[in-house]
C-alpha positions in Angstrom: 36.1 -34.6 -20.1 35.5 -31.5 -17.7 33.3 -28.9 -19.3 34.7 -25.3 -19.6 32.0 -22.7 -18.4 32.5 -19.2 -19.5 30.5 -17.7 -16.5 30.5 -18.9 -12.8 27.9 -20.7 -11.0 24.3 -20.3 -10.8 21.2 -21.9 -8.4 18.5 -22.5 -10.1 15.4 -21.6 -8.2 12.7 -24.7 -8.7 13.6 -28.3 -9.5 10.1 -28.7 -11.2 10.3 -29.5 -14.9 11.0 -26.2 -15.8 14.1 -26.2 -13.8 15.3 -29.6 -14.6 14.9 -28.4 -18.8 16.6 -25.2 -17.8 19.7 -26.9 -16.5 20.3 -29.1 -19.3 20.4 -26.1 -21.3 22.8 -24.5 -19.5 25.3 -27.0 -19.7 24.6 -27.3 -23.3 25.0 -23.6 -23.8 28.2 -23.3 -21.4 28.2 -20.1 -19.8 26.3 -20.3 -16.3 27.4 -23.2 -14.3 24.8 -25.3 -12.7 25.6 -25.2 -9.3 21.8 -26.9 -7.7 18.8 -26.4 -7.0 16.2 -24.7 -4.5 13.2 -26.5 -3.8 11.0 -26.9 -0.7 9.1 -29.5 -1.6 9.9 -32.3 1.2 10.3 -34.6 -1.5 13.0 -33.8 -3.1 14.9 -31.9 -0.6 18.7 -33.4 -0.4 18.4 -35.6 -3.3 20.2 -35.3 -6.6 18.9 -34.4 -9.6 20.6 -35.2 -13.2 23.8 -34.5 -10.6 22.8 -31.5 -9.0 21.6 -31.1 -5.4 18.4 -29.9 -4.4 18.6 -27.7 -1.4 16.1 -25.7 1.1 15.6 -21.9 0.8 16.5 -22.0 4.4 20.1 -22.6 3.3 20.4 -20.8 0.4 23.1 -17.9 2.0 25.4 -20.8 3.1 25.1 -22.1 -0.4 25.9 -19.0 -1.8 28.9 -18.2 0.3 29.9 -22.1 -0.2 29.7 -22.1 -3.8 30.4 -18.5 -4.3 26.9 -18.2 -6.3 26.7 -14.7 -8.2 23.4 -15.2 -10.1 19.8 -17.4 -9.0 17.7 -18.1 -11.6 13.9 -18.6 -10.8 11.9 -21.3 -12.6 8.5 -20.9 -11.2 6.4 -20.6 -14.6 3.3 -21.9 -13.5 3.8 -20.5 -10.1 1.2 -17.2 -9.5 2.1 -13.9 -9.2 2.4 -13.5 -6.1 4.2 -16.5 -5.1 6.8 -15.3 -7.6 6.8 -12.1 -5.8 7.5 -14.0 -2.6 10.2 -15.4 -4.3 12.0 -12.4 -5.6 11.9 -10.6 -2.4 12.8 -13.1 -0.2 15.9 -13.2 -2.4 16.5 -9.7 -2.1 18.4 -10.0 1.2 21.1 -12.2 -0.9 24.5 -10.5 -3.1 22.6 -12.0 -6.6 21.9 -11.0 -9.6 18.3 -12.9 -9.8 16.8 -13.8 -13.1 13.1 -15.4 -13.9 12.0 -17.8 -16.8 8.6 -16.4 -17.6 5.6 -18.3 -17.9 4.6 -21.5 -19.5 2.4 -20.1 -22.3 5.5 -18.0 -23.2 7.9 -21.1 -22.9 5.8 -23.3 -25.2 6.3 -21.3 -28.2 9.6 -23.5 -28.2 13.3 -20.9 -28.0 16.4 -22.2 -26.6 15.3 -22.0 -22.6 19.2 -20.2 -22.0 18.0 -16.8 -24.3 14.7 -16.8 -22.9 16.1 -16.1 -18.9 15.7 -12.5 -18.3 16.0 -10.3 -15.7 13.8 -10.0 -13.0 11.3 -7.1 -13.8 10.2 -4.5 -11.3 6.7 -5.6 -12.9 7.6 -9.3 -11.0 7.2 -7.8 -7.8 4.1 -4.8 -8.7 2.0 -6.9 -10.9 -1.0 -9.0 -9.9 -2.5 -12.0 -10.8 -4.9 -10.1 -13.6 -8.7 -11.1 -13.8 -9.3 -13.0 -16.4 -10.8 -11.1 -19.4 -14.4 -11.1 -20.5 -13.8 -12.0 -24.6 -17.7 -10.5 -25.1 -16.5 -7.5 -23.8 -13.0 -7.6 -25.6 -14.7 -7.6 -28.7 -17.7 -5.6 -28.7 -16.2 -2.5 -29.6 -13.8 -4.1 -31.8 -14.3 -7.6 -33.3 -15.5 -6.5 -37.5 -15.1 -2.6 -36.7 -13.4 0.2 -38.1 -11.0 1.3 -35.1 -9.0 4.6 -34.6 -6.0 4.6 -32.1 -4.9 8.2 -31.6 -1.5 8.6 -29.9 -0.7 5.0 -31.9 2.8 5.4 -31.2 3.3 6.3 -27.6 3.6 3.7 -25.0 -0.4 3.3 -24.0 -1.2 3.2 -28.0 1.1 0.8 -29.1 -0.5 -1.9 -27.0 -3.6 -0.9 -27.7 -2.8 -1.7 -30.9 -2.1 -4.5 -30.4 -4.4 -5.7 -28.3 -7.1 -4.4 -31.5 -5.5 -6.3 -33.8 -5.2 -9.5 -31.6 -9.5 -9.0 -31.7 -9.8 -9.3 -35.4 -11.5 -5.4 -36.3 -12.5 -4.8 -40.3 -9.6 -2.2 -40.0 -7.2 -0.4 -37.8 -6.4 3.2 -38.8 -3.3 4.3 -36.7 -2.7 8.2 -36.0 0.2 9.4 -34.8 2.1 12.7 -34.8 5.5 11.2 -34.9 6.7 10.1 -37.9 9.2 7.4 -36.5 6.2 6.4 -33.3 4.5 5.5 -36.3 6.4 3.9 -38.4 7.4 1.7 -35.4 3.8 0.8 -34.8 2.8 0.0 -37.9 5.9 -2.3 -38.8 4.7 -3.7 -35.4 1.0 -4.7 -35.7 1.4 -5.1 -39.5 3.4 -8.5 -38.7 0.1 -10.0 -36.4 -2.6 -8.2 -38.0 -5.3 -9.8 -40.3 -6.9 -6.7 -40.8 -5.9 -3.5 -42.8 -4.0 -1.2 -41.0 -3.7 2.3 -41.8 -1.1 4.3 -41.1 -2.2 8.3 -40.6 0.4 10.8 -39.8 -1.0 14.0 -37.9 -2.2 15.2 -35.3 -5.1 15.0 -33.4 -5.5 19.0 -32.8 -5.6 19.4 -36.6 -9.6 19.2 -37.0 -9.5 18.9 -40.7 -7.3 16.5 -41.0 -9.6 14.6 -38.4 -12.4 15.3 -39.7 -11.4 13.5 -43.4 -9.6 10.2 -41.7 -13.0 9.3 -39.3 -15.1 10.0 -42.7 -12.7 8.2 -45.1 -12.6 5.1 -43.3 -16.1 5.2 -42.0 -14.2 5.0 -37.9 -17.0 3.3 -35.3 -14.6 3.5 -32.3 -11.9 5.5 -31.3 -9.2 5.0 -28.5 -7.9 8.4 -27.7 -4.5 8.1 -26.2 -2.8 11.0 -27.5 -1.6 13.1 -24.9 1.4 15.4 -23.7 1.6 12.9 -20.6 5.2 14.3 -19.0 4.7 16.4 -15.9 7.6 18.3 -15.4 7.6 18.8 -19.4 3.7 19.9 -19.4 4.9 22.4 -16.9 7.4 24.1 -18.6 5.3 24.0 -22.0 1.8 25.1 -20.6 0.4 26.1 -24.1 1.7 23.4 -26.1 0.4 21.0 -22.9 -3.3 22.9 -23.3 -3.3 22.7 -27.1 -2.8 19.0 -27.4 -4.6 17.6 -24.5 -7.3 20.3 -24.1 -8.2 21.8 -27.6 -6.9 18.3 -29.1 -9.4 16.3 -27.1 -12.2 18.5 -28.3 -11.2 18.5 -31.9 -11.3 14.4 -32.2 -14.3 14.4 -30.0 -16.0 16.5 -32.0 -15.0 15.2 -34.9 -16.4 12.1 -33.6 -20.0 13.5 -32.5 -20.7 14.7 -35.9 -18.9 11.7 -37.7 -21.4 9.5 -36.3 -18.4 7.2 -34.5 -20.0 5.2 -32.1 -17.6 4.6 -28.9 -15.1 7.3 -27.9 -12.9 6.4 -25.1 -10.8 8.9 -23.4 -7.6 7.6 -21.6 -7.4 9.8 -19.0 -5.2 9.8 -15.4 -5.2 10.0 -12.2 -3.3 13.2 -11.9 -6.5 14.8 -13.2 -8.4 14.3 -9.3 -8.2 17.7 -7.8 -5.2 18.3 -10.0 -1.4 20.2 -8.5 -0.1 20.5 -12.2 -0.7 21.3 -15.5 -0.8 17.9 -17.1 -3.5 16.9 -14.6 -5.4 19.7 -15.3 -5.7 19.6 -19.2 -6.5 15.8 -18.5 -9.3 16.7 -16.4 -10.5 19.1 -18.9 -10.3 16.7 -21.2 -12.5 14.4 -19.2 -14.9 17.6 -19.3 -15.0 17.9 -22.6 -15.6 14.3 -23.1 -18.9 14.6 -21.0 -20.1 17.0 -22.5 -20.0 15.0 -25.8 -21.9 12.3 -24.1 -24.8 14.4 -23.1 -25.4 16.5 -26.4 -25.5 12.3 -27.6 -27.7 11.7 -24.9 -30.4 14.4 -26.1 -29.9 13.5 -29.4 -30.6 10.1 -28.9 -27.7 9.1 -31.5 -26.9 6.0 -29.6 -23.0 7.5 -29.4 -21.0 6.8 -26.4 -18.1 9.0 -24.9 -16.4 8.0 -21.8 -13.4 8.3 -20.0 -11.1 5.7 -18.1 -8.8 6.5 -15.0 -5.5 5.2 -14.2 -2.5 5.4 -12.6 1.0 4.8 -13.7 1.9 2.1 -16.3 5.1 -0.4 -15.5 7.7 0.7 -18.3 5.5 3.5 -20.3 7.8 6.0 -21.4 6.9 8.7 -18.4 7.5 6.3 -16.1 10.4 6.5 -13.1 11.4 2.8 -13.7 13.0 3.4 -17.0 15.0 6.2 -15.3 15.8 4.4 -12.2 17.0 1.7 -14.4 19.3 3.8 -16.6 20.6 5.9 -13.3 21.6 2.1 -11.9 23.3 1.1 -15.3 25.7 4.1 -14.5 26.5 3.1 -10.8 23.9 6.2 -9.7 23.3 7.9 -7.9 19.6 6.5 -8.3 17.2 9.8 -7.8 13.7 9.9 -5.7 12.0 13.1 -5.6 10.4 12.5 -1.9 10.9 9.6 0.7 7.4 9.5 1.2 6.1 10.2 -2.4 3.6 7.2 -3.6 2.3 6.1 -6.6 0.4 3.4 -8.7 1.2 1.3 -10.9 -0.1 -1.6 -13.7 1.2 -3.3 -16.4 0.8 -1.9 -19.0 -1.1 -5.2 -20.8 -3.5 -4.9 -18.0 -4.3 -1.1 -18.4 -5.4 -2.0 -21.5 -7.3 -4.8 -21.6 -9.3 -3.2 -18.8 -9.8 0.0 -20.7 -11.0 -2.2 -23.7 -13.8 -4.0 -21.2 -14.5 -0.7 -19.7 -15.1 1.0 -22.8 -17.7 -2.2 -23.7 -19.7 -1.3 -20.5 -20.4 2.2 -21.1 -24.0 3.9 -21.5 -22.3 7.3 -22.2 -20.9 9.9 -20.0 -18.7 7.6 -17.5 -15.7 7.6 -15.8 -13.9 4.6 -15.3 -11.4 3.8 -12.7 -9.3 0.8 -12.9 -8.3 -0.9 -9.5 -4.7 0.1 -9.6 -3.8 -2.4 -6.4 -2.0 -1.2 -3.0 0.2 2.4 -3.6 3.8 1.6 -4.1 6.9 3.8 -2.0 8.8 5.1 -4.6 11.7 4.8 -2.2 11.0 1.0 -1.8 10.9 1.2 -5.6 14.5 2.3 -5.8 15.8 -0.4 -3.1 14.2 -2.9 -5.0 15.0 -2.3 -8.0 19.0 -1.6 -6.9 18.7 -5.0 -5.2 17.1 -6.7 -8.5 20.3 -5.6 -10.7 22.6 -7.1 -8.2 24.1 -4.4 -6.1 23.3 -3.1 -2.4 22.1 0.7 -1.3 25.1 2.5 0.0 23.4 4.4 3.4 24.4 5.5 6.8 23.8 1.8 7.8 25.6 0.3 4.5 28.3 2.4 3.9 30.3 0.0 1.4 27.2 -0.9 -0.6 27.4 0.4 -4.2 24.4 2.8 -5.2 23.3 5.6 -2.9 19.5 6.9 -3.5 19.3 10.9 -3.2 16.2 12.6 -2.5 16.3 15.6 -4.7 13.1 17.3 -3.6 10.0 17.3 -5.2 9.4 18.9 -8.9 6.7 21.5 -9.6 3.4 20.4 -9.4 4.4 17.0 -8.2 2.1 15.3 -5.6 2.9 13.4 -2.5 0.2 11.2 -3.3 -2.0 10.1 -5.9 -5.8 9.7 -6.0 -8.5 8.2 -8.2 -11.5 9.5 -7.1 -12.4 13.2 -6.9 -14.1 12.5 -3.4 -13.8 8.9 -2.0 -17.5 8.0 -1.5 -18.4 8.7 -5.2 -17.4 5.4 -7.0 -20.0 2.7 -8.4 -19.2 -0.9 -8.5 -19.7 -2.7 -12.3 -19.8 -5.9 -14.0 -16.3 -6.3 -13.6 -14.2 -6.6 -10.6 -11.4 -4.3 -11.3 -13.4 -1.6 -12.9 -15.4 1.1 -11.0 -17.3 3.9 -11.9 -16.7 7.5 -10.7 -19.7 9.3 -10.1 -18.7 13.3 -10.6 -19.7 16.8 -11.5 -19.5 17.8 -15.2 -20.6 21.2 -17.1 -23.2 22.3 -18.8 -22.5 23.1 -22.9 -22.5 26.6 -22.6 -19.4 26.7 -19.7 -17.6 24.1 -21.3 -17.7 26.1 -24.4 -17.6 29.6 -22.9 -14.1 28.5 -20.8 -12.7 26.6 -24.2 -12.9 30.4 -26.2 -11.5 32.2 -22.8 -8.6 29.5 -23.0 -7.8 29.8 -26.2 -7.6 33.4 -26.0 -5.4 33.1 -23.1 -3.3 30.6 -25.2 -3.1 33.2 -28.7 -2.0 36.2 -26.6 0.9 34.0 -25.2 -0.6 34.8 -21.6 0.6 31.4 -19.8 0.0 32.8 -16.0 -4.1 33.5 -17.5 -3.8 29.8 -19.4 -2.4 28.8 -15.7 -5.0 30.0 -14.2 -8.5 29.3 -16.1 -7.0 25.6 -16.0 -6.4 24.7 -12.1 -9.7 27.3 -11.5 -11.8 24.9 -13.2 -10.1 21.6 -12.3 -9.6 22.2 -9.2 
């Protein structure tokens, strides 16, 4: 008897096991068609497998036109990164909708192969094969210790979360300034946590409140993620932006200092070197402030660390252009790019973290960290990529029937062209650890730190946001 498929035909991109397992399922499950496979491996081109062809990737557009193939699925799970990557974009030239099966470790946990294809990620083609993690440095900061996430719920928090809870600390005291970000969170970690996890709603400019959580719970490290992190937003909220990233940075971190906490780890950005907005600047003030903390440790000989790590852009955090750019394709577009030539970073966002963990384990006091964000991506390549991922092609002056146009809208306020990690280029350290450097750069003394905090806050309580403006990018700068 002829099976019925709901859905039309599919290649399947890798006749290893994977592949092989994958097709079964399909014609179990009905709705893709297995059409054949793509393989290069000498032995197995032209033969048959379970009924299916195997054919070269050099054929795959006759194939497609052939067979009238609408989606590819790629079964490389053991493959690397980049191979994958290789992959993908050599099957960007092709009318599919391509689809991955992700890795091994994730297939072994045993779901029906069919719900675990998904589609291919713009963090496929931008991710690289990661370093493999140092589990002394993991867990020096964390492994039997009280730890404080601020910013729990926000997209940087949450996976430090849990990541922390993944490292087996005493307790895990979350605080958040949005009520449903944290209950989110805590629903989240609570469900692979074998610690207590405390859930603290407030925020991190309230000193008080502070103050009583760190002494409460007895806090040795602290992860401070909580940040107004939105450029265009930061600009048109300059006091709000100051309050929480500036005077919020110093109330936790001096809550910390006289608390006792041990490590204090400022998440910080690249948008703070020499900084063209708002946002960068308070982040760079916060890196000040965070210094500062580390040398009044320093001369006290308390043993207490404060240190900053730098990075770029995270792959799906809730700031980022790919959720946009995704969303804009969903509606047919037009998909929006602020600058043809505009730049940026980018890292997943398990990466970012798990380096900002082993960072914050390599500290003395007073660093800043940069994380080796990779090569810069083209935001316009970005958009091509990412129209070409879902299945369509970029309607142009050379592709006129194609089915998303990109429009360069013109770049916001305060948006750069570019984006750096270094303050001048010559001033980074290497470390222990291949992907982390250290920045070597100017900090203030006590007195100017505090002296320009009271000028700023003044600035901020008359409502004087060209003064707050200006303080802000004079010192940053």
């Amino acid at each position: 008897m002829r099976r019925v498929y709901s859905g039309g035909p599919v290649l399947i991109y890798g006749a290893g096991e994977a592949g092989r397992q994958l097709a079964v399922a399909l014609r179990n499950d009905r709705q893709l068609f297995p059409a054949g496979f793509v393989d290069d491996d000498p032995e197995l081109l032209g033969k048959d497998l379970d009924g299916l062809r195997v054919y070269s990737s050099s054929v795959v557009g006759e194939v497609i036109e052939k067979y009238g193939i609408a989606d590819i699925i790629v079964t490389l799970p053991s493959a690397s990164n980049l191979k994958r990557r290789e992959v993908v974009k050599f099957l960007e030239q092709f009318r599919v909708k391509v689809r991955i099966l992700p890795a091994v470790a994730e297939i072994a946990n045993g779901r029906h192969l069919v719900n675990m294809v998904r589609e291919v990620d713009i963090g496929d083609l931008l991710g690289r094969d990661a370093v493999a993690a140092d589990p002394g440095l993991l867990g020096r900061n964390i492994t039997g210790k009280v730890v404080l996430v601020s910013g729990a719920g926000g997209s940087i928090g949450s996976e430090l979360c849990r990541q922390v809870a993944g490292l087996k600390p005493q307790r895990l005291v979350l605080l958040e300034a949005n009520e449903y970000a944290l209950y989110r969170v805590e629903r989240d970690v609570q469900r692979m946590a074998g610690c207590e996890v405390v859930p603290c709603l407030g925020s991190v400019a309230d000193g008080a409140l502070v103050r009583r959580v760190l002494e409460t719970h007895g806090v040795q490290t602290i992860y401070h993620a909580a940040a107004h992190k939105h450029v265009p937003l930061v600009e048109c909220n300059v006091a709000e932006g100051v309050r929480n990233n500036v005077f919020g940075t110093r109330s936790i971190a001096g809550a910390a200092y006289e608390a006792g906490v041990e490590t204090f780890v400022l998440i910080s950005t690249d948008k703070a070197v020499r900084p063209t907005n708002v946002m960068g600047a308070t982040k760079r003030w916060a890196e000040l402030v965070v210094q500062e903390y580390a040398r009044m440790a320093r001369l006290r000989g308390s043993g207490q660390r404060f240190l900053a790590v730098r990075f770029g852009n995270v792959l799906g955090s809730s700031g980022s252009v790919i959720p946009l750019f995704k969303e804009q394709i969903a509606q047919g577009g037009p998909v929006t790019v602020t600058h043809r030539e505009v730049t940026r970073f980018f890292m997943s966002i398990h990466e970012a973290v798990e380096l900002v963990i082993q960072a914050g384990s390599m500290a003395d006091g007073g660093e800043i960290f940069l994380l080796d964000m990779g090569e810069p991506v083209k935001i316009m390549d970005l958009a091509r990529n990412m129209i070409r991922l879902a299945g369509h092609e970029v309607r142009d002056a050379l592709n006129p029937e194609g089915d998303i146009d990109i429009e360069v809208t013109g770049l916001r306020p305060g948006e750069k062209l570019y984006e750096e990690l270094l303050i001048a280029d010559e001033n980074a350290a290497v470390t222990i650890h291949p992907k982390i450097m250290k920045a070597v750069e100017p900090c203030l003394h006590r007195d100017g730190i505090d002296a320009l905090v009271m000028r700023l806050q003044g600035f901020v309580a008359d409502g004087d946001e060209g003064a707050v403006r200006g303080v802000l990018m004079e010192v940053a700068g």
